[in-house]
C-alpha positions in Angstrom: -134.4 -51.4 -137.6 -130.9 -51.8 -136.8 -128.6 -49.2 -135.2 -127.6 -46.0 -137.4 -124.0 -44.6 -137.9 -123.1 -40.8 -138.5 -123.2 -41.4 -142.1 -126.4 -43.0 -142.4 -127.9 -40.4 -139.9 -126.4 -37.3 -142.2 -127.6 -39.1 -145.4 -131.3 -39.1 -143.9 -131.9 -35.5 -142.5 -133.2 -34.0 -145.9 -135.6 -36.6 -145.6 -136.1 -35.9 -141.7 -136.7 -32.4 -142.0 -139.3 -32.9 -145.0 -141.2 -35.7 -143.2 -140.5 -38.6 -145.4 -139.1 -40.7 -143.1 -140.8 -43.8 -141.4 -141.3 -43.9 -137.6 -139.0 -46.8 -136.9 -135.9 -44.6 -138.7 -137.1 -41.2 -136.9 -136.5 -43.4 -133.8 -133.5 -44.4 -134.8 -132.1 -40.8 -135.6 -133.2 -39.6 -132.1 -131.4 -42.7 -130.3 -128.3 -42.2 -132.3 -128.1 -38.2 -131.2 -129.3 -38.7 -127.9 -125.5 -40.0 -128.0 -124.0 -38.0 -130.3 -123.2 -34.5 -130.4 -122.5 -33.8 -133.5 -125.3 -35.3 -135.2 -127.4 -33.4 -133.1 -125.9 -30.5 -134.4 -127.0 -31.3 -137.7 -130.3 -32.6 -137.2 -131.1 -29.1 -135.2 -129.8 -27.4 -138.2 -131.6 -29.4 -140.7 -135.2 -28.4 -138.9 -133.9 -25.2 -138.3 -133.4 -24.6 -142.3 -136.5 -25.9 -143.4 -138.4 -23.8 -140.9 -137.1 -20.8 -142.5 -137.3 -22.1 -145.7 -141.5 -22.5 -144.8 -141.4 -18.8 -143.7 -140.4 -17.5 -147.0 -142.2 -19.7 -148.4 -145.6 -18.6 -147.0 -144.6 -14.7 -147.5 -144.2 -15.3 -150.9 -147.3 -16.4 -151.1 -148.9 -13.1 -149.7 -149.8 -10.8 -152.6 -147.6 -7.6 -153.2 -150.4 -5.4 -151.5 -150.8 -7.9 -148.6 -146.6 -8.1 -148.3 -146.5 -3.7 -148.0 -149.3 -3.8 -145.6 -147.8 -5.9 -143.2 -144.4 -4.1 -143.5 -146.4 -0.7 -142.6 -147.1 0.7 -138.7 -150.6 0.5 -137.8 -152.9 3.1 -135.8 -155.1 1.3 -134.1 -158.2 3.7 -132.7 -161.1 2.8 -130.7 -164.3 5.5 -129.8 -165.3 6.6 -126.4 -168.3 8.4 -124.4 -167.3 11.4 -122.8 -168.8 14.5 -121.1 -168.2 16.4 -124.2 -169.4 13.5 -127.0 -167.8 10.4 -128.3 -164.7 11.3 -128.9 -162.0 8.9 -131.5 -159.0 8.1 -130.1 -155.9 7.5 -132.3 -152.5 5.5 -131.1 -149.2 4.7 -133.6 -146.2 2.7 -132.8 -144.6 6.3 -131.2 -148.4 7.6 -129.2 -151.2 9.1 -128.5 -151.9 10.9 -132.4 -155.0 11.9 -132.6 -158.3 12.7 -130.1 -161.0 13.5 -132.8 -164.5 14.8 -131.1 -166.7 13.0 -133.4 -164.7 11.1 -135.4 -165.5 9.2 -137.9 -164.0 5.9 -139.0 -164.2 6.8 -142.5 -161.9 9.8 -141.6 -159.3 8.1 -139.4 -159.1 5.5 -142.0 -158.3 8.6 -144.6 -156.0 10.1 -142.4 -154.0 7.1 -141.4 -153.7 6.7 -145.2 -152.0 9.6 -145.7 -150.0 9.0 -142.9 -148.9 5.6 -144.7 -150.4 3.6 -141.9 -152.2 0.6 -141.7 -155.6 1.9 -139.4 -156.8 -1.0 -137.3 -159.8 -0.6 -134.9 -157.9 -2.1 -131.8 -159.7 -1.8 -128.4 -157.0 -3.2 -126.0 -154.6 -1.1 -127.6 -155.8 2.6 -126.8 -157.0 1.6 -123.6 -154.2 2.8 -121.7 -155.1 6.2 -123.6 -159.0 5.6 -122.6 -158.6 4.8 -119.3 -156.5 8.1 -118.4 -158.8 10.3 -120.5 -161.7 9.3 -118.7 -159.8 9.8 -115.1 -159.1 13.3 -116.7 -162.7 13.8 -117.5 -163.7 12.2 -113.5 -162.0 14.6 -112.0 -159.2 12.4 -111.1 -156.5 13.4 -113.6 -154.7 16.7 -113.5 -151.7 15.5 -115.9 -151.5 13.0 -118.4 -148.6 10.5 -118.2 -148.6 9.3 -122.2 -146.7 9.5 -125.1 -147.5 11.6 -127.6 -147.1 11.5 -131.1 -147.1 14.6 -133.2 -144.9 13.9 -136.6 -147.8 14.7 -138.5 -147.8 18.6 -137.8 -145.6 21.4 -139.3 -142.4 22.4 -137.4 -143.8 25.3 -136.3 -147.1 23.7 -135.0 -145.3 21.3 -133.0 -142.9 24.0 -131.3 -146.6 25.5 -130.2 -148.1 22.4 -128.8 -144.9 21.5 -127.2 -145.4 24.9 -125.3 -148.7 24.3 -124.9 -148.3 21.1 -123.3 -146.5 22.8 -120.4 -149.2 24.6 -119.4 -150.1 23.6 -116.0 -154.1 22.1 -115.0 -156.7 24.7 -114.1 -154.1 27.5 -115.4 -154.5 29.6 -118.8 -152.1 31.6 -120.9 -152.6 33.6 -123.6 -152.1 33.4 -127.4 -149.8 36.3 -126.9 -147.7 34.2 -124.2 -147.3 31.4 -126.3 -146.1 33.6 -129.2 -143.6 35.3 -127.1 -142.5 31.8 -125.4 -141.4 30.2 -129.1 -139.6 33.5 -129.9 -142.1 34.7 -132.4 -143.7 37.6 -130.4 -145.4 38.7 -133.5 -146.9 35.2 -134.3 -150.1 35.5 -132.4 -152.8 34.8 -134.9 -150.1 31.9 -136.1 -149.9 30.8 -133.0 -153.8 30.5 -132.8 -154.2 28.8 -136.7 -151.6 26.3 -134.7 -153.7 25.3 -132.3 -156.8 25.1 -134.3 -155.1 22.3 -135.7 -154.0 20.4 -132.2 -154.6 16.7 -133.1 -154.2 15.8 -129.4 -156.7 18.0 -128.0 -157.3 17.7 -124.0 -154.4 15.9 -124.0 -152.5 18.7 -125.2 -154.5 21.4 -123.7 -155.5 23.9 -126.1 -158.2 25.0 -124.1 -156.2 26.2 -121.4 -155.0 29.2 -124.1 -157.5 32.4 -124.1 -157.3 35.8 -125.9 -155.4 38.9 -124.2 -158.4 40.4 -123.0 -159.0 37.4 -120.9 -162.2 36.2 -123.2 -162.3 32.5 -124.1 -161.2 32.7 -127.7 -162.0 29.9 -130.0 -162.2 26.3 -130.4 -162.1 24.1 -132.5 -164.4 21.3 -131.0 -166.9 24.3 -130.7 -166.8 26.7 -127.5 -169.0 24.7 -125.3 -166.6 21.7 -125.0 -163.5 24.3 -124.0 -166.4 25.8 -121.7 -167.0 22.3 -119.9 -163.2 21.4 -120.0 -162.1 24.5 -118.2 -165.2 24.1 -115.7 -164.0 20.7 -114.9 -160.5 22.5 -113.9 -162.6 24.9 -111.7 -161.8 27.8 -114.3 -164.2 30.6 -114.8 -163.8 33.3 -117.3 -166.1 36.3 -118.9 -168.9 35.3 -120.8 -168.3 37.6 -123.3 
C-alpha cells in the first residue's frame, strides 16, 4: 500500500479506532506517525475516545439496581475463633465497625443494609483487623493501632466510647467516671445503655468499665466473656 498523507491518515482514524481497517493500512498509519507528531496526536485521541465511549457503554448496560450497588461502600466482614467464641468482624471504607460475638451473616447483611452498604464477605480485607485481635487475645497486644469507625451510633454514644477508648489495658473505671468525664455527672445509667450498645467491643474496651462498688457490672456478650477479657489483662475483681 503506498505511503499515507495527514489527510488520508485523519480521514481513516474513525475507522482505526472501530477496527475496520485492514492490516496493510493499520501499518501504514503507524509508519506515517512514527514521523509525525501531530497525527499521533490524533490517533492517541481517537483510541482514547472510543475507550471511554466502551466504558459508558458497558455501564449502561448494568441494570439500575446493579448501577446503585456499585456506586455504594461496601463492609466487607469475615468470622474468627477466639477465646471467647467466633466472633464477626465488620470493616467500611472509614474502619473497624462492628465485632459481633456470634454474628450472623444474615444479621451483618441486615445491618449493612440499613447502613446503605453493600456487605461483602471479604477475607483479605479484615485481616489487618484479625490479625491484631488475635495478638490481643495471645497476650501480645495491649493497644490496638486501627481505625475505627463509629457513624452508626448516636452523638451521645460515640462521645462515651470515645472516652472509653482512652482507658488504658489492664485498668478499669467506673460508669460513674465516664459520666463525669463527658460532663454529664448525672448520666450514669446513660452512660451504661451507651455501652451496651458498643459495636466495637474489645476493641473499644467496654469491659474495662465496672460499677461504683467495684462489682463487674454487665455485659453485653454475657459476663463470662468480660470475665475472661479482663483475666487476660491480669485484672481480678469481686465475684459478687
Amino acid at each position: 500500500m503506498q505511503e499515507l498523507n495527514c489527510t488520508d491518515v485523519v480521514e481513516r482514524i474513525p475507522a482505526l479506532v472501530a477496527g475496520d481497517l485492514n492490516p496493510e493500512e493499520v501499518a501504514a498509519i503507524d509508519r506515517h506517525t512514527a514521523t509525525c507528531a501531530s497525527c499521533a496526536r490524533e490517533v492517541a485521541q481517537g483510541r482514547a475516545l472510543a475507550g471511554l465511549l466502551d466504558q459508558v457503554a458497558a455501564r449502561t448496560a448494568m441494570t439500575p439496581g446493579e448501577r446503585l450497588l456499585d456506586s455504594l461502600p461496601t463492609v466487607a466482614y469475615d468470622w474468627i475463633d477466639s477465646p471467647v467464641g467466633p466472633l464477626l468482624v465488620a470493616v467500611s471504607p472509614r474502619g473497624l465497625c462492628r465485632v459481633d460475638y456470634g454474628g450472623t451473616e444474615a444479621e451483618i447483611v441486615a445491618w449493612a443494609e440499613s447502613q446503605r452498604l453493600v456487605p461483602r464477605h471479604d477475607p483479605d480485607a479484615v485481616r489487618p483487623y484479625v490479625t491484631q485481635l488475635q495478638e490481643y487475645f495471645a497476650g501480645a497486644r495491649q493497644h490496638f493501632d486501627l481505625p475505627v469507625d463509629l457513624t452508626a451510633v448516636s452523638p451521645f454514644t460515640r462521645r462515651v466510647l470515645e472516652v472509653t477508648a482512652q482507658v488504658p489495658f489492664g485498668r478499669l473505671v467506673t460508669y460513674r467516671d465516664i459520666a463525669r468525664t463527658i460532663g454529664q455527672p448525672g448520666a450514669t445509667r446513660a452512660v451504661g445503655n451507651a455501652l451496651g450498645s458498643n459495636p466495637v467491643p474489645i476493641v473499644v474496651p467496654c469491659h474495662r468499665v465496672v460499677r461504683s462498688d467495684g462489682t463487674i457490672g454487665g455485659y453485653t456478650g454475657g459476663l463470662a466473656i468480660k470475665w475472661h477479657l479482663l483475666a487476660i489483662e491480669g485484672v481480678t475483681l469481686p465475684a459478687v
